[in-house]
Backbone as JSON Lines, residues from 0, in Angstrom:
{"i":0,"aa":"X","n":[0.85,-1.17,0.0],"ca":[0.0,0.0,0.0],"c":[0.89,1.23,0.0]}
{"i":1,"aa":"X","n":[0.48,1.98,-0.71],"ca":[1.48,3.24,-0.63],"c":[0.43,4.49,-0.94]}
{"i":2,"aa":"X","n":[0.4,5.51,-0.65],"ca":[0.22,7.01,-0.72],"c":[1.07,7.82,-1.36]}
{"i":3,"aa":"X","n":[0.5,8.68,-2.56],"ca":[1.32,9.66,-3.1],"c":[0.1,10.98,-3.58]}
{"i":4,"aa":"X","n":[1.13,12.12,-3.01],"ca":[0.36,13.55,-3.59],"c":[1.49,14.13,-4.08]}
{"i":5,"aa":"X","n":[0.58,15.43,-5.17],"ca":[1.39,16.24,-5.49],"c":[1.14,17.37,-4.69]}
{"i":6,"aa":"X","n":[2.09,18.4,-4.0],"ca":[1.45,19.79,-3.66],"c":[2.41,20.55,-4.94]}
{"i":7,"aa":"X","n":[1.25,21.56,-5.06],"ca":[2.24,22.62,-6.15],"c":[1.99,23.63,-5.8]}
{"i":8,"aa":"X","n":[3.26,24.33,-5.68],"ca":[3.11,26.21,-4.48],"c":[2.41,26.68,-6.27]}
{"i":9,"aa":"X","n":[1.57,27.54,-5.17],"ca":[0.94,28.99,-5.86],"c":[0.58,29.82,-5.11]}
{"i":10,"aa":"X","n":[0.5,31.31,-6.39],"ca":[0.43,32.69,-5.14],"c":[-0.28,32.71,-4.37]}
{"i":11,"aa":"X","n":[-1.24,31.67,-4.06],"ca":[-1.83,31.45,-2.56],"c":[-1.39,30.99,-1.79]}
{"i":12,"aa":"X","n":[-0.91,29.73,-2.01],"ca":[-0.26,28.73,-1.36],"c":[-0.25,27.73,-1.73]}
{"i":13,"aa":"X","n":[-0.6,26.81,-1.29],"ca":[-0.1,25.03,-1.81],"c":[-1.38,24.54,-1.98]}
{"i":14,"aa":"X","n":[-1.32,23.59,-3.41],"ca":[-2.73,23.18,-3.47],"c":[-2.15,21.39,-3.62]}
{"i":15,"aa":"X","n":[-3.21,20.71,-3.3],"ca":[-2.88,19.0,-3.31],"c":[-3.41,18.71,-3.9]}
{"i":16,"aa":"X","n":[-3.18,17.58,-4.29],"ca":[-3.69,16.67,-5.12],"c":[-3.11,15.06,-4.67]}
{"i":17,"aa":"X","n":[-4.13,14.1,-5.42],"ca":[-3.68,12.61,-5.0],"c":[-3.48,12.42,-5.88]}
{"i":18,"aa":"X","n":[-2.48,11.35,-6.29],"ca":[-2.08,11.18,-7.15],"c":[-1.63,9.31,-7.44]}
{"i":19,"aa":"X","n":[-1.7,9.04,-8.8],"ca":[-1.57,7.08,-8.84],"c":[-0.32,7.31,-9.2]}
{"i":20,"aa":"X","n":[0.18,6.35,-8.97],"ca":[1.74,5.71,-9.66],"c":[1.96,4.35,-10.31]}
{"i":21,"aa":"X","n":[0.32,4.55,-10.43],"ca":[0.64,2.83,-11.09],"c":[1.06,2.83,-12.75]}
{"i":22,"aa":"X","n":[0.96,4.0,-13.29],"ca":[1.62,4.05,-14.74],"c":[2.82,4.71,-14.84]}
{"i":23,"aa":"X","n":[3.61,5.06,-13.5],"ca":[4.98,5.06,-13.53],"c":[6.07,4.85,-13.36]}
{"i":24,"aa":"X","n":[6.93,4.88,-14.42],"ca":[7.86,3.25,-15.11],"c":[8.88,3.68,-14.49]}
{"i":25,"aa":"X","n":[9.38,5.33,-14.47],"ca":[10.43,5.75,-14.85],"c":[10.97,6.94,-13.69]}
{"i":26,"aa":"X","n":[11.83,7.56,-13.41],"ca":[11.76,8.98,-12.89],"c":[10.94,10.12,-13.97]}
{"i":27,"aa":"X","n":[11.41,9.82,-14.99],"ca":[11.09,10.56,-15.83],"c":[9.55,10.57,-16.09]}
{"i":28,"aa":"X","n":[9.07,10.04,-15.7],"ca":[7.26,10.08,-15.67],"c":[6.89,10.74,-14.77]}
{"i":29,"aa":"X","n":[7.32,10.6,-13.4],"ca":[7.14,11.34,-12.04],"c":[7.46,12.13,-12.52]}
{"i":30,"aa":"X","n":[8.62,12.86,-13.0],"ca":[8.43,14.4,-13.05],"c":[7.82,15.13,-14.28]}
{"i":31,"aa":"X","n":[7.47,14.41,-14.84],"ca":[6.66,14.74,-16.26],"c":[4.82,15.14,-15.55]}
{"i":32,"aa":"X","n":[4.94,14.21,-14.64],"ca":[3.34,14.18,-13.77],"c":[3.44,15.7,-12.71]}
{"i":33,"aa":"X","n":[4.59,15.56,-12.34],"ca":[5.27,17.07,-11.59],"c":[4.69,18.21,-12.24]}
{"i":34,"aa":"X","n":[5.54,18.46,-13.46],"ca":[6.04,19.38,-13.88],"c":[4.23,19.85,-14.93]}
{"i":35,"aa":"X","n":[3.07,19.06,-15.23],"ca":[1.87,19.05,-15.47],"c":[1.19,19.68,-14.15]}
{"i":36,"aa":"X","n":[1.32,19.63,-13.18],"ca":[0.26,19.99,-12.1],"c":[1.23,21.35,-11.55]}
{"i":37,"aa":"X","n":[2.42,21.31,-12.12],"ca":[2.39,22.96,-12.26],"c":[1.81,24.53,-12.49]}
{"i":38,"aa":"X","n":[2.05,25.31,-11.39],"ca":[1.43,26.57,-11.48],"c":[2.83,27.48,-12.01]}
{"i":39,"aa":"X","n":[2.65,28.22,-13.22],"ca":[3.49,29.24,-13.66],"c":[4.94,28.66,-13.26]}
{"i":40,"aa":"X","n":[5.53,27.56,-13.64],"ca":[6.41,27.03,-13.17],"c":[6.76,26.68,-11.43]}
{"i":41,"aa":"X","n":[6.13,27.11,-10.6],"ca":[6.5,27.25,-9.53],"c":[6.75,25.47,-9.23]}
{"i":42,"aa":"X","n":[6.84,25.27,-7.74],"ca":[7.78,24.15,-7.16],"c":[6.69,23.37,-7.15]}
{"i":43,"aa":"X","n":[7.03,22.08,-7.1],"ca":[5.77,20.94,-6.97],"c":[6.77,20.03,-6.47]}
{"i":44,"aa":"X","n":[5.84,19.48,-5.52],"ca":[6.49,18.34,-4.45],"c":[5.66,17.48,-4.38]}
{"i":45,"aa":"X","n":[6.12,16.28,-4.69],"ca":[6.0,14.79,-4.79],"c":[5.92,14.6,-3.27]}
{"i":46,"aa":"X","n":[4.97,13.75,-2.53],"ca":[5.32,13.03,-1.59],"c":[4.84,11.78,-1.73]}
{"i":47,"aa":"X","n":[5.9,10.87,-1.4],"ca":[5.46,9.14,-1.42],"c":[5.91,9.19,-0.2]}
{"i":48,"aa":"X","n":[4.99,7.38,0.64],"ca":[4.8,6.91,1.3],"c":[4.28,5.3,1.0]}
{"i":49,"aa":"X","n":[5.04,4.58,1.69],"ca":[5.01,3.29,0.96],"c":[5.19,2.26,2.6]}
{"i":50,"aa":"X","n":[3.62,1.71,2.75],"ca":[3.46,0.98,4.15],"c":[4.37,1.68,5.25]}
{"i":51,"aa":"X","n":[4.4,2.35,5.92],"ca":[4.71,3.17,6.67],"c":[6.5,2.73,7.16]}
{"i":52,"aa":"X","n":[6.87,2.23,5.39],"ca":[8.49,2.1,5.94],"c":[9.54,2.99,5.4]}
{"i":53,"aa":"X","n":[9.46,3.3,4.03],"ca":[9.74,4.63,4.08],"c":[8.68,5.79,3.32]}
{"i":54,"aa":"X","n":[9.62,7.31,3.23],"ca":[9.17,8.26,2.53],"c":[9.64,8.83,1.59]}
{"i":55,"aa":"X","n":[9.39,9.3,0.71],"ca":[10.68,10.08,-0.43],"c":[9.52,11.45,-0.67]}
{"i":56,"aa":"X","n":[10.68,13.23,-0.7],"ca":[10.02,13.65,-1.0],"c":[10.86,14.24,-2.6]}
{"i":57,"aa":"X","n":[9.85,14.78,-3.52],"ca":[10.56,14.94,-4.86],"c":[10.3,16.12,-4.91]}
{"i":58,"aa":"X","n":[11.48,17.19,-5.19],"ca":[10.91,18.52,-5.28],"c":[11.06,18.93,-7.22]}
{"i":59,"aa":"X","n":[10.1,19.87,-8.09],"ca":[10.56,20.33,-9.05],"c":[10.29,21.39,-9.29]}
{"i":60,"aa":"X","n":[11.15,21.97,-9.87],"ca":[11.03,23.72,-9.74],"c":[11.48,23.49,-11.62]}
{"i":61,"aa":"X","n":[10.55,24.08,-12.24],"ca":[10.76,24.21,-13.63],"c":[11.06,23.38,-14.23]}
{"i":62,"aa":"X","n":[12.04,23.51,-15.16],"ca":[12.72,22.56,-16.02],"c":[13.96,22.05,-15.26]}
{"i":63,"aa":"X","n":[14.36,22.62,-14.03],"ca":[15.6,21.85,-13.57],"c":[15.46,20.97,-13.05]}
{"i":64,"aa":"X","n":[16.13,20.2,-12.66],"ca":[17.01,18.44,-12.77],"c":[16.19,18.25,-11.28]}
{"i":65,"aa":"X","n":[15.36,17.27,-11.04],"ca":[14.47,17.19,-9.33],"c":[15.55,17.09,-8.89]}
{"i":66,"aa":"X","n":[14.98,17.26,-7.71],"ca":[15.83,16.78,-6.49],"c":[15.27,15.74,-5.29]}
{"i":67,"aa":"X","n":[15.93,14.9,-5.14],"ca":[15.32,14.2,-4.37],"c":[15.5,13.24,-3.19]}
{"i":68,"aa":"X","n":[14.77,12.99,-1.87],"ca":[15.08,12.43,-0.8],"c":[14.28,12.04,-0.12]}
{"i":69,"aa":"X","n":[15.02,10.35,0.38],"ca":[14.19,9.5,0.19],"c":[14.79,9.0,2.05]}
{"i":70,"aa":"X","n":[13.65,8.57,3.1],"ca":[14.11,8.19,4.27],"c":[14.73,7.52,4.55]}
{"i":71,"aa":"X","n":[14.3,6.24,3.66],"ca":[14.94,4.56,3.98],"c":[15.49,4.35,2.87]}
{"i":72,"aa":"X","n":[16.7,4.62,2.09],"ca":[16.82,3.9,0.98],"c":[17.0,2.53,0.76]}
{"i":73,"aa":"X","n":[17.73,1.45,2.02],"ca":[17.14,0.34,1.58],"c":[16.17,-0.66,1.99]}
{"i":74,"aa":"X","n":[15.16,0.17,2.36],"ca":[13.41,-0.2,2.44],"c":[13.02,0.0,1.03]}
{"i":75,"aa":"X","n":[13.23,1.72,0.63],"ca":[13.05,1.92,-0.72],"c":[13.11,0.92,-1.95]}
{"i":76,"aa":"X","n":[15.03,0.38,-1.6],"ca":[15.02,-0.22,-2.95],"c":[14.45,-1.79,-3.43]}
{"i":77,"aa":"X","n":[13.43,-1.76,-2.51],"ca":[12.47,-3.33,-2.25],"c":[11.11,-2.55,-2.87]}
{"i":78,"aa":"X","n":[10.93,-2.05,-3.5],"ca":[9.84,-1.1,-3.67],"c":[9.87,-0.47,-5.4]}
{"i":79,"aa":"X","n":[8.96,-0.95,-5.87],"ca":[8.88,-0.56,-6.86],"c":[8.99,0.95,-7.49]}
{"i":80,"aa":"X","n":[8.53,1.21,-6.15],"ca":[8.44,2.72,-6.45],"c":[9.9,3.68,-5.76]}
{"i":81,"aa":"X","n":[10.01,2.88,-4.67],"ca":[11.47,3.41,-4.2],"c":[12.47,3.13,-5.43]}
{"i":82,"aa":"X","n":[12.65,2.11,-5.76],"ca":[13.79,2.06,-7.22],"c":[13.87,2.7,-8.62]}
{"i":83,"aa":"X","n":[12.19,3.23,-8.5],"ca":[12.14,4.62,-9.42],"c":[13.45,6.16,-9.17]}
{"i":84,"aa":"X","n":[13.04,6.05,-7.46],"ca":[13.84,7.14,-7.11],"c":[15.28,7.13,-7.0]}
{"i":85,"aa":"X","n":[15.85,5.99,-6.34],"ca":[17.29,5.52,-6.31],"c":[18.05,5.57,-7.63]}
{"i":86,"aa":"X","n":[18.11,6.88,-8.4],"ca":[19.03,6.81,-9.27],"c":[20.59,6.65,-9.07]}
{"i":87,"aa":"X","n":[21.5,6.02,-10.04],"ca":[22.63,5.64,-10.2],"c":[23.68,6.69,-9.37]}
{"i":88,"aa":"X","n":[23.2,8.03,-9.85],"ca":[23.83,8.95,-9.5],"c":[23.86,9.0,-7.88]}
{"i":89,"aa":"X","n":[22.39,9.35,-7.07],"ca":[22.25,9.07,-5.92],"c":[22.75,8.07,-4.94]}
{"i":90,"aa":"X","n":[23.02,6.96,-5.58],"ca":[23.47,5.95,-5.12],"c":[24.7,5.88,-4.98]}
{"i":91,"aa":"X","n":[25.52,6.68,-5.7],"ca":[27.14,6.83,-5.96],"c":[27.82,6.06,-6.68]}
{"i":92,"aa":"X","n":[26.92,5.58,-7.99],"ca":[27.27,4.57,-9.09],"c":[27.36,5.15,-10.31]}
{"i":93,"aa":"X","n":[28.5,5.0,-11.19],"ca":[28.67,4.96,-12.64],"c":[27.73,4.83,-13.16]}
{"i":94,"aa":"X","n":[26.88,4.84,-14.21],"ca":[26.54,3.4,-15.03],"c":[27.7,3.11,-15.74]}
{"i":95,"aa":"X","n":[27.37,1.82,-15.82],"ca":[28.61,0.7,-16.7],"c":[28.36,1.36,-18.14]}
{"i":96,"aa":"X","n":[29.71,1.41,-18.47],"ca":[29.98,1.35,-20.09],"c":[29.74,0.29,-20.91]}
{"i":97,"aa":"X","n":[28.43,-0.02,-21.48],"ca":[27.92,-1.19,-21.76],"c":[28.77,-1.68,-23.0]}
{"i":98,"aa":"X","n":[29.59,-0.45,-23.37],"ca":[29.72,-0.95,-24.68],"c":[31.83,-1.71,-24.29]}
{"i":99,"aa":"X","n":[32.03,-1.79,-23.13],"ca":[33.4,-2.68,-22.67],"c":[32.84,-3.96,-21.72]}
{"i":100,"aa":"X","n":[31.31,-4.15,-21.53],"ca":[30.34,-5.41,-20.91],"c":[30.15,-5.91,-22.01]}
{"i":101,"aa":"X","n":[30.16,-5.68,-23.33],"ca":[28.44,-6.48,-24.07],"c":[29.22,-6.66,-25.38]}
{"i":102,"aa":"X","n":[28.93,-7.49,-26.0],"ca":[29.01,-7.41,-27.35],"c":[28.08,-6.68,-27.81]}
{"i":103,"aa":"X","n":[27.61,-6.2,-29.35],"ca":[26.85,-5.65,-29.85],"c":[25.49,-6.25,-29.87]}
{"i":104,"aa":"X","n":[25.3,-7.64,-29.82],"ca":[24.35,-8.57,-30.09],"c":[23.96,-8.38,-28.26]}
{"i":105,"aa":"X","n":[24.06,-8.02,-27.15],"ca":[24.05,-8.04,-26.15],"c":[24.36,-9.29,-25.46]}
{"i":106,"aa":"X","n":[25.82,-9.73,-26.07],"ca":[26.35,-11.37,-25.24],"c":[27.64,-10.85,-24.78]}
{"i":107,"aa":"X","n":[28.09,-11.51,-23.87],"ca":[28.97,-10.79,-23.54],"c":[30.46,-12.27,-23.65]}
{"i":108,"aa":"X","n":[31.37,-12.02,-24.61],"ca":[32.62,-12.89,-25.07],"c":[31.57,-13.8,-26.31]}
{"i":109,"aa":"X","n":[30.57,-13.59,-26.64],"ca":[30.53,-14.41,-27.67],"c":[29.28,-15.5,-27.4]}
{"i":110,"aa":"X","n":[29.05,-15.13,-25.65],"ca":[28.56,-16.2,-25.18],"c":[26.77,-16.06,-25.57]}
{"i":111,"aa":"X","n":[25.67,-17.33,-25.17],"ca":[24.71,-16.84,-25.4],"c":[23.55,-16.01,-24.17]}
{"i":112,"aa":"X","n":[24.43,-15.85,-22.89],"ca":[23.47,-15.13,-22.01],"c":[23.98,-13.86,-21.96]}
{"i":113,"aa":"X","n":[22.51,-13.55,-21.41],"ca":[22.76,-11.92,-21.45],"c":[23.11,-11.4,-19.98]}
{"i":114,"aa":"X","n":[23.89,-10.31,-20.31],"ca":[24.6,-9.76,-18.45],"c":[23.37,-8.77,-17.75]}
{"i":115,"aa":"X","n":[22.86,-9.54,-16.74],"ca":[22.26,-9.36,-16.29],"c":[22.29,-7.98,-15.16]}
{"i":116,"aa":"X","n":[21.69,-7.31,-14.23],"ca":[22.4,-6.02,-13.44],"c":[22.8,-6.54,-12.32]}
{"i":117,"aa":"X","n":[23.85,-6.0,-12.13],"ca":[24.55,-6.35,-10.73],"c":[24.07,-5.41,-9.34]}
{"i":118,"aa":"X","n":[23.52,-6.52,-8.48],"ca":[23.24,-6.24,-7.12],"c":[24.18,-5.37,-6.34]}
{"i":119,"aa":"X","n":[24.04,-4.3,-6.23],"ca":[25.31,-3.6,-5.57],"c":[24.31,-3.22,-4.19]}
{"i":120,"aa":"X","n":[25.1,-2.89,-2.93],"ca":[24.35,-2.55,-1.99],"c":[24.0,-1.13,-1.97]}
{"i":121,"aa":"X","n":[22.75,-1.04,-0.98],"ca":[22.35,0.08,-0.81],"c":[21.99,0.72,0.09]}
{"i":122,"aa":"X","n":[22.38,1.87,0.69],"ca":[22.51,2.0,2.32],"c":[21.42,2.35,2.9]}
{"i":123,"aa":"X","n":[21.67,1.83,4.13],"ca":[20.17,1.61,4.98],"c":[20.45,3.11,5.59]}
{"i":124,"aa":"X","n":[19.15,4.11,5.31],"ca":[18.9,4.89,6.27],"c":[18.53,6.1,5.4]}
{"i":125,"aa":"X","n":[18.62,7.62,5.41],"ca":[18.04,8.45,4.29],"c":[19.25,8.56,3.64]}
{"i":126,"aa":"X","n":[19.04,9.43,2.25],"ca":[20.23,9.17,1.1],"c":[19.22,10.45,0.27]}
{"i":127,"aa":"X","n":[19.67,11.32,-0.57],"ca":[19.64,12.52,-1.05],"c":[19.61,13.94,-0.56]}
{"i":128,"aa":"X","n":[19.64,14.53,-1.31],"ca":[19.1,16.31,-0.88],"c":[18.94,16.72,0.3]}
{"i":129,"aa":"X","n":[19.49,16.79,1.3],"ca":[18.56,16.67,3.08],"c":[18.27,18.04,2.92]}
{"i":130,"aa":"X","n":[18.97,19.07,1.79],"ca":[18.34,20.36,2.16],"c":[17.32,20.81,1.16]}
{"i":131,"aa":"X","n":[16.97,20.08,0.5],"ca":[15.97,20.16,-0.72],"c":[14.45,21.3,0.04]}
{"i":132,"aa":"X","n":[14.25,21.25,1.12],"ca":[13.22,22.15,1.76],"c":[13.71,23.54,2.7]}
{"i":133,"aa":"X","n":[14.84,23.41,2.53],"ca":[15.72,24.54,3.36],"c":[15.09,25.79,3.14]}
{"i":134,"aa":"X","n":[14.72,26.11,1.79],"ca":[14.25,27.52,1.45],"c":[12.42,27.78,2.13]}
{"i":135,"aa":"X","n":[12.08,26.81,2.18],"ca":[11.08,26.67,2.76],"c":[10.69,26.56,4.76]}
{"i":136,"aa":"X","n":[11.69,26.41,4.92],"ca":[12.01,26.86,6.55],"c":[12.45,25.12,7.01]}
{"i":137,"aa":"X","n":[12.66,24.37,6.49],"ca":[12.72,22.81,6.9],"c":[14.18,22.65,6.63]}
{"i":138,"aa":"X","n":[14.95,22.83,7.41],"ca":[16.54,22.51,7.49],"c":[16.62,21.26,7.12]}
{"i":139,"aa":"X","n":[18.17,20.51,6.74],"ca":[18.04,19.06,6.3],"c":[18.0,18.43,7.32]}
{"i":140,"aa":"X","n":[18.64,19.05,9.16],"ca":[18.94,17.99,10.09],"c":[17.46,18.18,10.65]}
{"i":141,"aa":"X","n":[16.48,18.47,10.35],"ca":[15.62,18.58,10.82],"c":[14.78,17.59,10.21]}
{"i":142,"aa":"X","n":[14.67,17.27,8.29],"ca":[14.37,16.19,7.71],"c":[15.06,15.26,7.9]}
{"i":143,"aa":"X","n":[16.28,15.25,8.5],"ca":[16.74,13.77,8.94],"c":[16.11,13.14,10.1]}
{"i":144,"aa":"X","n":[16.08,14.27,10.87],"ca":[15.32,13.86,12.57],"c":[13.94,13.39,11.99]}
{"i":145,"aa":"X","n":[13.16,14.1,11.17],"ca":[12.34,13.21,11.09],"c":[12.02,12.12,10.13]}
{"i":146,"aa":"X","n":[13.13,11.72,9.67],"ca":[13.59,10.45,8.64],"c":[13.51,8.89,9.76]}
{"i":147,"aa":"X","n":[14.17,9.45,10.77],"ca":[14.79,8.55,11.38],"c":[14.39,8.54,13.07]}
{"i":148,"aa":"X","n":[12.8,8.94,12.98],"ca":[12.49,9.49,14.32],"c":[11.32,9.11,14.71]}
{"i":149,"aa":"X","n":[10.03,8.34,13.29],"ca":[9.18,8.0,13.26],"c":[8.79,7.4,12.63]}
{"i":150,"aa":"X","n":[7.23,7.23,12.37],"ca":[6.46,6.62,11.39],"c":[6.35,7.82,9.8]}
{"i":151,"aa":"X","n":[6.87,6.93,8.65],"ca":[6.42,7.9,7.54],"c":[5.77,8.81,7.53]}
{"i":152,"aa":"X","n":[4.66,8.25,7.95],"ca":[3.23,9.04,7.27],"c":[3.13,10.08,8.29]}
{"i":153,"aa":"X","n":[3.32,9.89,9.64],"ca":[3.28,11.43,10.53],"c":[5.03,12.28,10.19]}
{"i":154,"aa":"X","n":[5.5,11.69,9.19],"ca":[6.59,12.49,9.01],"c":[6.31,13.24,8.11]}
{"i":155,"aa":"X","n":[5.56,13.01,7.08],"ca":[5.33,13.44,5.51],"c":[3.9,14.79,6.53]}
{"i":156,"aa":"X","n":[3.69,14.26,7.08],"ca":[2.28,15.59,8.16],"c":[3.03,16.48,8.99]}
{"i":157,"aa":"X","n":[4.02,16.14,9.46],"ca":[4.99,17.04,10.0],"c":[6.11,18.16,8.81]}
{"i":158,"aa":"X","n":[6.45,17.78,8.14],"ca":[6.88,18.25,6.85],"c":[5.71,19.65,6.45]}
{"i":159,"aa":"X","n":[4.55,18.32,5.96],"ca":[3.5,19.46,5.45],"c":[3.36,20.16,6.61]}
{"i":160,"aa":"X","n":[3.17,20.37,7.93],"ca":[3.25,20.98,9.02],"c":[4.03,22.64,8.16]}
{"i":161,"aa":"X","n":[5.43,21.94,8.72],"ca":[5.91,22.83,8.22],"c":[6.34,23.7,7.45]}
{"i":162,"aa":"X","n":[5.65,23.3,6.04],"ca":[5.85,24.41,4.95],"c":[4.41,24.61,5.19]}
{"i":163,"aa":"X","n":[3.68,24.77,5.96],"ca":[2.42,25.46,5.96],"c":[1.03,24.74,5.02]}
{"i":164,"aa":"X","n":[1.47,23.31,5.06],"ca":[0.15,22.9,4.04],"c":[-0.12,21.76,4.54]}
{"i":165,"aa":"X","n":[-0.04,21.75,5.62],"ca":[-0.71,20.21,6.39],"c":[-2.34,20.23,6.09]}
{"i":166,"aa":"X","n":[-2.82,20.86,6.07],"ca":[-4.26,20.85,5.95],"c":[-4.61,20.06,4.87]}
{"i":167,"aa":"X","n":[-4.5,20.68,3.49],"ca":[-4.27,20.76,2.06],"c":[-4.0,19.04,2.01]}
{"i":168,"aa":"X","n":[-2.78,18.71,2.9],"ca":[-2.22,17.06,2.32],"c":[-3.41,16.15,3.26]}
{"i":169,"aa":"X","n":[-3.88,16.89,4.31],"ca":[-4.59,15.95,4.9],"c":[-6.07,16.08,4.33]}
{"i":170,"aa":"X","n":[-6.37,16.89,3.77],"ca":[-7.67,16.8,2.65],"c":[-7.4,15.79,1.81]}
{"i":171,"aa":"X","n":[-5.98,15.37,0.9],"ca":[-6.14,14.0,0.22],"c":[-6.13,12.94,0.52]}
{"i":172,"aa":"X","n":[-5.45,12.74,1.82],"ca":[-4.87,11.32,2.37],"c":[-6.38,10.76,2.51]}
């Protein structure tokens, strides 16, 4: 079971919305779904919640690159939706140069299986942006304290607490 809204600031304030994730494959869909429930470009924040083990919140401000942070990353990466967020980069991984792995035919020496992805670990506890809400009055050691201090879902209400739109998220939940 999981929970996801979008809030998107406007010159009023923050408006919510609920939102499915069951048609998204990619990061790149999440913020495509973002960057649609946009007001005049302003910021839109993703919040997931996934059985109350972890949270990830996704911030996007325009066309630039999200940002994003996630409580548990390896609760997350058991999660369909957490392994959306755990990009390579975040994780502190390369991607492989497929083209010194693979033959062209995708075998790798000639052989007939294909190289499958390698299990690398992934660290237990929060992992991105901790200051991704800073401008908003939510310091990162303050999203860590509450990364690592409770239950998700009164974390993601404490959050909205504090950028002023707890109401708003608790109208969708």
């Amino acid at each position: 079971m999981y929970f996801a809204a979008l809030l998107a600031r406007t010159e009023d304030g923050w408006e919510a919305s609920e939102t499915e994730l069951d048609d998204v494959e990619a990061l790149t869909d999440l913020i495509e779904i973002a960057r649609e429930a946009s007001v005049d470009d302003e910021t839109v924040l993703v919040f997931i919640e996934q059985e109350d083990a972890w949270f990830a919140v996704v911030r996007v401000d325009g066309e630039e690159d999200p940002r994003i942070y996630v409580s548990d990353a390896a609760s997350a990466s058991r999660s369909s939706y957490g392994e959306i967020l755990l990009t390579d980069e975040m994780l502190g991984r390369a991607p492989a140069d497929l083209d010194e792995l693979v033959d062209l035919d995708g075998t790798e020496d000639g052989e007939d299986e294909e190289v499958g992805p390698v299990d690398l670990p992934v660290p237990v506890g929060p992992l991105g942006e901790t200051e991704l809400l800073a401008d908003y009055g939510l310091p990162g050691r303050e999203l860590t304290s509450l990364s690592t201090g409770g239950v998700p879902g009164e974390a993601l209400s404490a959050i909205a607490e504090s950028l002023g739109c707890a109401e708003v998220l608790e109208a969708v939940r």
